[in-house]
py3Dmol code that shows the C-alpha trace and the ligand (Angstrom):
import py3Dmol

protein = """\
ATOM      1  CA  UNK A   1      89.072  74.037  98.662  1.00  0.00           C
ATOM      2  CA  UNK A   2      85.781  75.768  99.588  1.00  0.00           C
ATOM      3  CA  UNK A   3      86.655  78.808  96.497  1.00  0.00           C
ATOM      4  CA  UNK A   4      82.957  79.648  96.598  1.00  0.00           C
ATOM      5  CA  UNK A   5      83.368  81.005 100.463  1.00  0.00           C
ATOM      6  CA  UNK A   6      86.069  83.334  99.322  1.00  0.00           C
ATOM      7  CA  UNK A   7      83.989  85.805  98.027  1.00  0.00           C
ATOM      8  CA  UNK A   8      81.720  86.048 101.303  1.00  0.00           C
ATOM      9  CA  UNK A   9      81.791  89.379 103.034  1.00  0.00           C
ATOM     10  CA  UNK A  10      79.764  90.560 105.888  1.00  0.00           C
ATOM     11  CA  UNK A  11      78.910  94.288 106.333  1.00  0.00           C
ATOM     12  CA  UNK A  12      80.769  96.464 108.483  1.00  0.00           C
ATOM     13  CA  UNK A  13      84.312  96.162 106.664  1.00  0.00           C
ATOM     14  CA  UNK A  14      84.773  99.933 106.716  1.00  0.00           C
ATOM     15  CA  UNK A  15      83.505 100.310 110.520  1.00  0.00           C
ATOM     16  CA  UNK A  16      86.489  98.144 111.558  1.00  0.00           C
ATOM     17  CA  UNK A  17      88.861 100.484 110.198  1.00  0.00           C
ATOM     18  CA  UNK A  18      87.833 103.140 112.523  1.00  0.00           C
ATOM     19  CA  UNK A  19      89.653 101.261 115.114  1.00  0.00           C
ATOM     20  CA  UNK A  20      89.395 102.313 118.985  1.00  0.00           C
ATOM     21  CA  UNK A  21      86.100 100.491 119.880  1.00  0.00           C
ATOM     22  CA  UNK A  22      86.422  98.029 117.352  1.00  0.00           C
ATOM     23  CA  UNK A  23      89.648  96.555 119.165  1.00  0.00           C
ATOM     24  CA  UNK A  24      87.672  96.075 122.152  1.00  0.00           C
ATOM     25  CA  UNK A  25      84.298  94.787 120.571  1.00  0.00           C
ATOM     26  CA  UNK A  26      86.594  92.931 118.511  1.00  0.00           C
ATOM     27  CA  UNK A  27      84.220  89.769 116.642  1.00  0.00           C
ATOM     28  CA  UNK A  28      80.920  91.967 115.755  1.00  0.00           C
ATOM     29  CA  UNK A  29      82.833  93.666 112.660  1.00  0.00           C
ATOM     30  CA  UNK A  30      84.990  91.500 111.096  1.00  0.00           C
ATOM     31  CA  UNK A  31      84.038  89.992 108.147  1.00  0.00           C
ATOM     32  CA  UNK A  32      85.009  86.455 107.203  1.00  0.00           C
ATOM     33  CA  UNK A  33      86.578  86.084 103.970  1.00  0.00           C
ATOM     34  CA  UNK A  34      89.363  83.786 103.618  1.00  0.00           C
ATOM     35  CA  UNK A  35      92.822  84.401 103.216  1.00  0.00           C
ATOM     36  CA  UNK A  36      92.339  87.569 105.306  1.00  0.00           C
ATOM     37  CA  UNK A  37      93.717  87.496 108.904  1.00  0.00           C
ATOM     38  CA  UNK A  38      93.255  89.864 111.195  1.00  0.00           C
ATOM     39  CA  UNK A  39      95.881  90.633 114.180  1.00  0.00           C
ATOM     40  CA  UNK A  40      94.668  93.247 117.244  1.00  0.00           C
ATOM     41  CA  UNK A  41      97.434  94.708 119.526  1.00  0.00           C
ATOM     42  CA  UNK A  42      97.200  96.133 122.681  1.00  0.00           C
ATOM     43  CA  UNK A  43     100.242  97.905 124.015  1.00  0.00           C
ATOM     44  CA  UNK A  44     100.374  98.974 127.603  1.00  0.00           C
ATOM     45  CA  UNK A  45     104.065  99.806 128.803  1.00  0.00           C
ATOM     46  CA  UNK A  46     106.277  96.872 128.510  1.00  0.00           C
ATOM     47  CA  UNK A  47     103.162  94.485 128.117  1.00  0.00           C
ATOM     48  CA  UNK A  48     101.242  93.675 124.675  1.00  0.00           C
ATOM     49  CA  UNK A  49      98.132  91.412 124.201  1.00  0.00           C
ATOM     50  CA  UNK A  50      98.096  89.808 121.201  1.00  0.00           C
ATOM     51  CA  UNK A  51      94.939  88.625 119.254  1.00  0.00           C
ATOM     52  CA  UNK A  52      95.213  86.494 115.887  1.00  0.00           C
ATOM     53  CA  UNK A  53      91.819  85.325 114.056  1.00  0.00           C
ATOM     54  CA  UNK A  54      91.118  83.984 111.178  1.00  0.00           C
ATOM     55  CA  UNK A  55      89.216  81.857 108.587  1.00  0.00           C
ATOM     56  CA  UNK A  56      90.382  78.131 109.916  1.00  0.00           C
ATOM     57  CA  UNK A  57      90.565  77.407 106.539  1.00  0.00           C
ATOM     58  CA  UNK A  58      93.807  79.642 105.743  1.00  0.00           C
ATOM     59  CA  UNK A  59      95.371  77.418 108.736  1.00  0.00           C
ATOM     60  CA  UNK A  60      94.263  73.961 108.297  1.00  0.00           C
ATOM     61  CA  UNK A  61      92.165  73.713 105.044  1.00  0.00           C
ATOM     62  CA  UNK A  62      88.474  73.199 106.508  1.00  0.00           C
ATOM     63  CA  UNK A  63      85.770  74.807 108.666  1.00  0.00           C
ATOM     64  CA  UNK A  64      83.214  72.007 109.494  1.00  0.00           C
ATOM     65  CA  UNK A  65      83.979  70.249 112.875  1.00  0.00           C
ATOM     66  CA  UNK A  66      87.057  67.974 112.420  1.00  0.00           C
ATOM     67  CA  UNK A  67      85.175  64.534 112.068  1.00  0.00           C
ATOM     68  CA  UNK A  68      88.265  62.316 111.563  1.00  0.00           C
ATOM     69  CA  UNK A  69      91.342  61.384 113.116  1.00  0.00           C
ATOM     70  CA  UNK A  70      93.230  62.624 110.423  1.00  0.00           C
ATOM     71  CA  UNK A  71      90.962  65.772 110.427  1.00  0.00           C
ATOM     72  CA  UNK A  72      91.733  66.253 114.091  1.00  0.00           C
ATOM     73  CA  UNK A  73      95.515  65.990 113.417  1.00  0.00           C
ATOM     74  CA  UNK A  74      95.387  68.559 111.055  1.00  0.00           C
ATOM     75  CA  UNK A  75      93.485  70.745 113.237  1.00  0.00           C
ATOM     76  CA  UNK A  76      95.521  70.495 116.370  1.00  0.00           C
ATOM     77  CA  UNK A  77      98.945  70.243 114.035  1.00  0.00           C
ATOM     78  CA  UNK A  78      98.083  73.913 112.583  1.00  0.00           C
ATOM     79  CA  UNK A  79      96.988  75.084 116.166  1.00  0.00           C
ATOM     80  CA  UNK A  80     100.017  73.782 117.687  1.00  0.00           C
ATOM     81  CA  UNK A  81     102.079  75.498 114.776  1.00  0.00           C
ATOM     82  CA  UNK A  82     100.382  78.825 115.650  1.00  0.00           C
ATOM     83  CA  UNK A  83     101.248  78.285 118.724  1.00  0.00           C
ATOM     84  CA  UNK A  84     104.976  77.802 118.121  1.00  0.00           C
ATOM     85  CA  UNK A  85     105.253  80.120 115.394  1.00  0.00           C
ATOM     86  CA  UNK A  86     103.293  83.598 116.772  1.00  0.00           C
ATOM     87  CA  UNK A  87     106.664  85.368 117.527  1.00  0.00           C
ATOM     88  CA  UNK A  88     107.512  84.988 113.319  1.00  0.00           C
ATOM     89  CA  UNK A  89     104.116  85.935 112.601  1.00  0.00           C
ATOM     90  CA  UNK A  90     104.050  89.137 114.684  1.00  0.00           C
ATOM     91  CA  UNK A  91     107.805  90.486 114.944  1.00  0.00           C
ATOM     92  CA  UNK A  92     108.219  92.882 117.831  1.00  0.00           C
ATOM     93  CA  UNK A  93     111.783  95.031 118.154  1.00  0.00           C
ATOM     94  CA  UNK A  94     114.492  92.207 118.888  1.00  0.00           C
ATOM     95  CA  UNK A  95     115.648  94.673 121.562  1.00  0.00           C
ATOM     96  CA  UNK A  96     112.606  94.579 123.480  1.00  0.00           C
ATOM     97  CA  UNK A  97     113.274  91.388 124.814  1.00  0.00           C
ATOM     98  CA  UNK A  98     109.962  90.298 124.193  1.00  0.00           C
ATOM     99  CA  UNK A  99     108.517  87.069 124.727  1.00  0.00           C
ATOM    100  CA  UNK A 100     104.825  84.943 124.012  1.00  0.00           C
ATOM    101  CA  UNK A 101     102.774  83.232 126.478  1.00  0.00           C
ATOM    102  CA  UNK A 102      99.013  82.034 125.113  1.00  0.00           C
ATOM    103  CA  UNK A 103      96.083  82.865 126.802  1.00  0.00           C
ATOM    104  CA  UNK A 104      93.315  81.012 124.532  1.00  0.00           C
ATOM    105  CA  UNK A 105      93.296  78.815 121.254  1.00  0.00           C
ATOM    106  CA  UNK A 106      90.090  78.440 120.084  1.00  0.00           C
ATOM    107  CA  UNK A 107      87.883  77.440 117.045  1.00  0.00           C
ATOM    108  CA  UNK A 108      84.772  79.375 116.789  1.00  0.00           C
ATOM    109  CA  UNK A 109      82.126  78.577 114.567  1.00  0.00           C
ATOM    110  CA  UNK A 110      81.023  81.446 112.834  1.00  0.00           C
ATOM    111  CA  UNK A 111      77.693  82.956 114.919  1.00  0.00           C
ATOM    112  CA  UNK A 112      76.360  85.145 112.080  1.00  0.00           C
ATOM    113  CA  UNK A 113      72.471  84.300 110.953  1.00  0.00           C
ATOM    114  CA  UNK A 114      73.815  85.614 107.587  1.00  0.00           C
ATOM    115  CA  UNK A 115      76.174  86.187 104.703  1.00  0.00           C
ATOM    116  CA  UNK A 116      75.746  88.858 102.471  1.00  0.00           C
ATOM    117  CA  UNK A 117      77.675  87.877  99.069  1.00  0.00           C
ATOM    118  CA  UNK A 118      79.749  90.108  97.845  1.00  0.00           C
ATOM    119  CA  UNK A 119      78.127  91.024  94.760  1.00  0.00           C
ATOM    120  CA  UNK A 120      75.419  92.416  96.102  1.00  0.00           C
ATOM    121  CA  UNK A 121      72.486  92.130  99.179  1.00  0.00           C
ATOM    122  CA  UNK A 122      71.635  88.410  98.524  1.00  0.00           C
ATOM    123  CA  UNK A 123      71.090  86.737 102.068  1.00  0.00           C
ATOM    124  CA  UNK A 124      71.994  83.194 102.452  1.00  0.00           C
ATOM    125  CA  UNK A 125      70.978  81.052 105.514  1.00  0.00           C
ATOM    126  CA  UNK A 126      73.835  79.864 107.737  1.00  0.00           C
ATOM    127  CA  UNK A 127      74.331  76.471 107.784  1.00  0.00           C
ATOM    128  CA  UNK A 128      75.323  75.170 111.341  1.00  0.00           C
ATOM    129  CA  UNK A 129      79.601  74.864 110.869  1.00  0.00           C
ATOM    130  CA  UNK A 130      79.670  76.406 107.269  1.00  0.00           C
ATOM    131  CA  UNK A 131      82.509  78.919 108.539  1.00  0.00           C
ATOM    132  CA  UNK A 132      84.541  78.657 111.777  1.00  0.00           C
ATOM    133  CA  UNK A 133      87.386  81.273 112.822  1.00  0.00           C
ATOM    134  CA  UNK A 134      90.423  80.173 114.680  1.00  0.00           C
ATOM    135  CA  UNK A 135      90.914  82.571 117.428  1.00  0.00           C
ATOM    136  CA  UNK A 136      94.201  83.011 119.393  1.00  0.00           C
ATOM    137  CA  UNK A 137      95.057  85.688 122.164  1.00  0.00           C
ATOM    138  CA  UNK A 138      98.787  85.713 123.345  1.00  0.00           C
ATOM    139  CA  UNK A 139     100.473  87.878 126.263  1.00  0.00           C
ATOM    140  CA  UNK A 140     103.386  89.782 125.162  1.00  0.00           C
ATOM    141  CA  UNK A 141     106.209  90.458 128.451  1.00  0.00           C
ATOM    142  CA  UNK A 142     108.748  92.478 127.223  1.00  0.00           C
ATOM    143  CA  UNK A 143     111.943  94.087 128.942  1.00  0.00           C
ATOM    144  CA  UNK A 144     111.409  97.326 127.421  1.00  0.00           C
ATOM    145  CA  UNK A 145     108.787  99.677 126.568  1.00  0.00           C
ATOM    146  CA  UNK A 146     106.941  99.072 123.946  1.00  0.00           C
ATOM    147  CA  UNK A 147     106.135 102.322 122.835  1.00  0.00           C
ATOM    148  CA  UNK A 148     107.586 103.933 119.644  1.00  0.00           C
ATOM    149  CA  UNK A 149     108.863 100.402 117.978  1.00  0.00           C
ATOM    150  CA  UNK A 150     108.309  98.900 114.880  1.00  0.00           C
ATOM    151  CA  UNK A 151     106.239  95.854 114.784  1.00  0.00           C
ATOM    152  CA  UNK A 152     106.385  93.542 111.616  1.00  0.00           C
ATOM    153  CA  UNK A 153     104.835  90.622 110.419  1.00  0.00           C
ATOM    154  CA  UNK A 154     104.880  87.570 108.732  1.00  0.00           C
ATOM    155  CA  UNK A 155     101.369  85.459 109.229  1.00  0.00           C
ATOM    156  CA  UNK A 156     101.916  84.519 105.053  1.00  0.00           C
ATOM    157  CA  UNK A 157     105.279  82.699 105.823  1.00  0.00           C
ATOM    158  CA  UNK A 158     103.440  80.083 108.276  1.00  0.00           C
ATOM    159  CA  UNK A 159      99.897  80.033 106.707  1.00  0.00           C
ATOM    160  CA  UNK A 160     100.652  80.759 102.936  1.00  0.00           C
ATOM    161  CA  UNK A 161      97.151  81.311 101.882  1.00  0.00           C
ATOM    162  CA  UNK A 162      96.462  83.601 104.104  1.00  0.00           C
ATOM    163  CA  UNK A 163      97.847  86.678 102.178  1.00  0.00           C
ATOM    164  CA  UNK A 164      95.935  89.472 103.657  1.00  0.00           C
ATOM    165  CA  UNK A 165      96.100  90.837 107.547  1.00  0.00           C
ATOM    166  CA  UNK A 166      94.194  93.698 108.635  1.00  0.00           C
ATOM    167  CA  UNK A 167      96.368  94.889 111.647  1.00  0.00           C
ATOM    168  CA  UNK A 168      94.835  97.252 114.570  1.00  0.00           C
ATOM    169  CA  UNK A 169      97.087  98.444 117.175  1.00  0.00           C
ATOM    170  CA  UNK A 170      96.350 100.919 120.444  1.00  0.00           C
ATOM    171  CA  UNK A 171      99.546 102.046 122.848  1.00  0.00           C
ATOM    172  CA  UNK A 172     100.089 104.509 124.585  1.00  0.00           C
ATOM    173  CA  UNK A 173     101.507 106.672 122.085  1.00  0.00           C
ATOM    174  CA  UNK A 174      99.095 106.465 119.011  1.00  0.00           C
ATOM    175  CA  UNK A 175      96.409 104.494 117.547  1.00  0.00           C
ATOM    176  CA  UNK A 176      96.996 102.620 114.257  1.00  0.00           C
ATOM    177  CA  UNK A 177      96.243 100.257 111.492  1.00  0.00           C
ATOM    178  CA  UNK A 178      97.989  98.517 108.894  1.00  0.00           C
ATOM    179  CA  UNK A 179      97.196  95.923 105.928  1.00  0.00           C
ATOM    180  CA  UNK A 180      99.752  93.825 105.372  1.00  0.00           C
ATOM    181  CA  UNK A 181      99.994  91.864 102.168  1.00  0.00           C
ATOM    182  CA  UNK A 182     101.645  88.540 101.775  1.00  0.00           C
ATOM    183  CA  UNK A 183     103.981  89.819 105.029  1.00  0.00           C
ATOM    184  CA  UNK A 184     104.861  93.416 103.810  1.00  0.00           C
ATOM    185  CA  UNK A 185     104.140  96.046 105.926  1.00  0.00           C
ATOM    186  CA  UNK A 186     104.729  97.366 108.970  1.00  0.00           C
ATOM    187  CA  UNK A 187     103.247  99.927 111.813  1.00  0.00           C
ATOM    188  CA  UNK A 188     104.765 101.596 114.936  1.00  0.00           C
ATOM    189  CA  UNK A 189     103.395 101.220 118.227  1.00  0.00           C
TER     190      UNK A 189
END
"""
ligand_1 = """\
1
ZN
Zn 84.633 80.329 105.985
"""
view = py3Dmol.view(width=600, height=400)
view.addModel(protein, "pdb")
view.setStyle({"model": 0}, {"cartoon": {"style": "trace"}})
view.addModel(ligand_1, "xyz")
view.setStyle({"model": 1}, {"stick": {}})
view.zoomTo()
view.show()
């Protein structure tokens, strides 16, 4: 179950809430702590980029490089379910006519020389495929402007453990941020 990783945070946790650059920079200030998601969206008239990361342990239970055949399965099953399920997990207006199409699916292996635990400064030495994020970037067509709607979510009903999503989101009309916590919450675009 890897418990020990959950209480690994990196620094910069408060920079990411300041949102605008941090959309576009995107990777350098997240932290990884599992069973938090986060989900940046991108709003530009009737289109929407999507991006999903997180731990690949909230989504298929593991972080090393799948070694097995059954570890393999599981990987590609969970992927596969993202894949499927992204419309349930981020819920745009019905009446938007929206619809999903992935750009990329990919497991990253966490780049960071260091952790810093979360009790304190302590530095630990990465291991090579300790962590890995999965990281998933969807295009959003809809038949209606985006603008102004309500977005929801519901990451927690696909991958139950992970009960925490930091949300970003940039439109036209405002800049904003949500957390959402086992799928309440909600932010307009
Ligand atoms: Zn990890």
């Amino acid at each position: 179950m890897e418990q020990r990783h959950r209480w690994y945070i990196r620094g910069g946790m408060a920079a990411v809430l300041v949102v605008g650059a941090s959309i576009a920079s995107g990777a350098s200030q997240r932290a990884h702590v599992h069973g938090v998601g986060h989900i940046n969206i991108v709003v530009e008239g009737k289109q929407a980029t999507v991006e999903f990361l997180a731990p690949a342990e909230g989504l298929y239970g593991f972080e090393h490089q799948a070694r097995t055949k059954a570890e393999q399965e599981k990987r590609d099953a969970a992927l596969a379910r993202l894949q499927e399920k992204i419309s349930t997990m981020v819920v745009f207006e019905a009446d938007r006519g929206c619809q999903f199409t992935t750009k990329k699916i990919a497991v990253e292996e966490d780049m960071e020389d260091e952790h810093e635990h979360g009790k304190g400064t302590e530095k630990t030495q990465k291991k090579s495929g300790e962590h890995s994020e999965v990281h998933a970037e969807f295009t959003v067509t809809c038949e209606k402007p985006l603008a102004g709607s309500q977005v929801r979510f519901g990451v927690a009903k696909i991958f139950p453990t992970i009960k925490t999503v930091h949300v970003q989101a940039l439109s036209d009309a405002r800049q904003t941020g949500v957390e959402v916590q086992g799928n309440k919450g909600s932010l307009r675009l």
